[in-house]
C-alpha positions in Angstrom: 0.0 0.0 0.0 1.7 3.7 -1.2 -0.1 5.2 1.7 1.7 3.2 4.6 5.2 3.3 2.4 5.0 7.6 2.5 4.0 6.8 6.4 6.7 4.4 7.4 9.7 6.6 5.6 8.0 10.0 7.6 8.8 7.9 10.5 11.9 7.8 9.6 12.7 10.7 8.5 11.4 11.7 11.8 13.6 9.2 13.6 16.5 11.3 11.9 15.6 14.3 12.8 14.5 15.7 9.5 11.0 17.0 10.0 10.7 19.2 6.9 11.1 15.7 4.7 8.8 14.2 7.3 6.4 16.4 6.5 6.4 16.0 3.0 6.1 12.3 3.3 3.3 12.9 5.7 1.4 15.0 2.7 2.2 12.0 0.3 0.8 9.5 2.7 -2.2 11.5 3.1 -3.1 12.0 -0.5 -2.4 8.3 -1.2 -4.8 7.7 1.6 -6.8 9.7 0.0 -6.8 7.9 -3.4 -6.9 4.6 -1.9 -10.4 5.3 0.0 -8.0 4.3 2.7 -9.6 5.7 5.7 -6.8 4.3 8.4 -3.9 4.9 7.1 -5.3 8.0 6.3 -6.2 9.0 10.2 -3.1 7.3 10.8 -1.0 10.4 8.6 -3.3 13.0 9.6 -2.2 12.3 13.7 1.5 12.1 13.1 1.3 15.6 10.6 -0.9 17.0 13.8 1.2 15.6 16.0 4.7 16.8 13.7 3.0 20.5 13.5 2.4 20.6 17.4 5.7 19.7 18.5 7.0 22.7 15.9 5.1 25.2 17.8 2.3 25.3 14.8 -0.6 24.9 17.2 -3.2 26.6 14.3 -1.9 24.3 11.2 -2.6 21.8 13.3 -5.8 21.8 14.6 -8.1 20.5 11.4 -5.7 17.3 11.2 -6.5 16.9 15.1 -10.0 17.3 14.3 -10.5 15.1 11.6 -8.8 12.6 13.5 -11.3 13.0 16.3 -13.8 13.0 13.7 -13.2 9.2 12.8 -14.7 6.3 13.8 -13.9 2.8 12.7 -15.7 0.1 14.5 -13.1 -2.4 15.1 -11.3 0.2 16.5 -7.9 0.7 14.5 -7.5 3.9 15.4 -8.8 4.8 18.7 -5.4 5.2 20.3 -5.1 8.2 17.3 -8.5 9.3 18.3 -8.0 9.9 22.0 -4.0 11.1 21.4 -5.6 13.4 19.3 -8.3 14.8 21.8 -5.6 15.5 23.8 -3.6 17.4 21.9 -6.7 19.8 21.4 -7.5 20.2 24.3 -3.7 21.1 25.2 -3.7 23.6 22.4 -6.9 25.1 23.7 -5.3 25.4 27.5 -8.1 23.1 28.9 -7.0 20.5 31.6 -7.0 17.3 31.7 
């Protein structure tokens, strides 16, 4: 799947320390995703781009990958750990405790 190959080398990338690429790869991912009616792998980019643009200090660029995360719901439950990391990511950005 393209989708998880553009995911697994922003990993990397990140691993390296070379978020610019990461991002990037993160775009890629997310427009394969996209393509592929791929609707995992494509929460799975949008968490680590919200979670890449959060770390950077890019709070407001962030926020509609958080949301769409939070948006998603797949019943067998893939991606609730993205879901709930990505609840609380808002709700750091928006100053509201735990």
């Amino acid at each position: 799947m393209e989708s998880s190959r553009h995911l697994l080398r922003a990993r990397e990338l990140l691993a390296r320390d070379r978020p610019d690429l990461a991002e990037s790869a993160l775009s890629d991912a997310i427009d394969s995703a996209v393509q592929a009616e791929d609707l995992v792998a494509l929460t799975r980019a949008r968490m680590v781009l919200g979670e890449l643009l959060v770390e950077q200090g890019r709070d407001e660029e962030a926020i509609p990958f958080l949301q769409a995360v939070v948006r998603t719901e797949i019943a067998d439950g893939s991606v609730d750990g993205e879901v709930k990391l990505a609840a609380r990511l808002l709700r750091q950005i928006r100053g509201i405790p735990e």
